[in-house]
N, C-alpha and C positions, 0 to 999 in steps of 0.2 A: 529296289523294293524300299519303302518308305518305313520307318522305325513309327514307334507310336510310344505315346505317353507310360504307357505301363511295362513297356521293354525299358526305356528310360531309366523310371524307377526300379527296376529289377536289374539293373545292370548295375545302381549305385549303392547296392544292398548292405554292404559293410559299413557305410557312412550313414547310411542311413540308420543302423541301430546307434549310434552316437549323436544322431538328430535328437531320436525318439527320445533318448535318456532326456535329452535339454528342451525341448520342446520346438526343436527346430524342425520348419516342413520346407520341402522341395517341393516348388509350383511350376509343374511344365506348363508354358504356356504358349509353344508352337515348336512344331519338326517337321514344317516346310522343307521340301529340299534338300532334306540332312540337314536344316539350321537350327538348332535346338537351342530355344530362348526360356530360360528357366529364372527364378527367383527363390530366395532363398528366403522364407517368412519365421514369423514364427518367435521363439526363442534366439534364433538368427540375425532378428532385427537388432544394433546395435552391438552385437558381441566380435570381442576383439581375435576371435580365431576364424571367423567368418569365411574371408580369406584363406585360410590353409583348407578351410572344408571345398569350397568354391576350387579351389588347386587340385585335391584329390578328385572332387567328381570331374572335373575336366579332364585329367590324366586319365579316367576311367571311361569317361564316353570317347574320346579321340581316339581312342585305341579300334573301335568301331566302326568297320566300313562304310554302314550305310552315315554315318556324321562328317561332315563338312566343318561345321565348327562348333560349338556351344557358348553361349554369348549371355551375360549373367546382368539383365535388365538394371539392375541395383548398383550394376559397378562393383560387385562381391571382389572379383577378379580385376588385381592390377597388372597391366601390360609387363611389369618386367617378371611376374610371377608367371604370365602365360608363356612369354619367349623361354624363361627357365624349361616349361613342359614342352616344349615344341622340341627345343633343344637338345634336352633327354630322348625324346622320341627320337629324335635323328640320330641322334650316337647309336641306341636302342637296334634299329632296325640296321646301322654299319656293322657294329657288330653280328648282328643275328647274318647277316650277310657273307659275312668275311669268318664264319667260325666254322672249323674246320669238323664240326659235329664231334669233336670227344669231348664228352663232360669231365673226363679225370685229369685235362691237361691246367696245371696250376693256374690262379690267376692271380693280376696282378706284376709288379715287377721284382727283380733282385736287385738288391742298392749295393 
């Protein structure tokens, strides 16, 4: 089943009241495929947190089956920022893998 523009934006909804404050807009501008090709306009244009936003929506739409990948027109998104979320994602899902379902068991280690 194919995502559309408005699941998109409704999936990036915490980031995006932090657009709104700045005047920053998220421009879908294709979800061929699962390939979600977005632009980050607006107040965005220029601003040095660009990047961390571009990071959280990508962390937010990847998590998404029908997504393949999210591809940020402007270069919003620097490769070693994206391998960072890929990265997490895979720890992410080892764990969720390997967890034994009790929430009460400590985490972390003992030094």
């Amino acid at each position: 089943m194919a995502i559309s523009a408005e699941q998109i934006l409704a999936e990036i909804g915490p980031v995006q009241e932090v657009l709104d404050a700045h005047d920053g807009v998220v421009t879908v501008l294709d979800t061929s495929d699962g390939n979600i090709m977005l632009s980050l306009d607006g107040g965005c244009t220029g601003c040095s947190s660009t990047p961390m936003t571009a990071m959280q929506i990508f962390y937010a739409l990847m998590k998404l089956d029908e997504v393949n990948d999210v591809i940020f027109v402007n270069g919003e998104l620097p490769e070693y920022m994206r391998n960072f979320i890929n990265q997490k994602m895979a720890k992410e899902a080892t764990e969720n893998t390997n967890s034994s379902g009790k929430d009460d068991e400590p985490r972390g280690e003992i030094v």
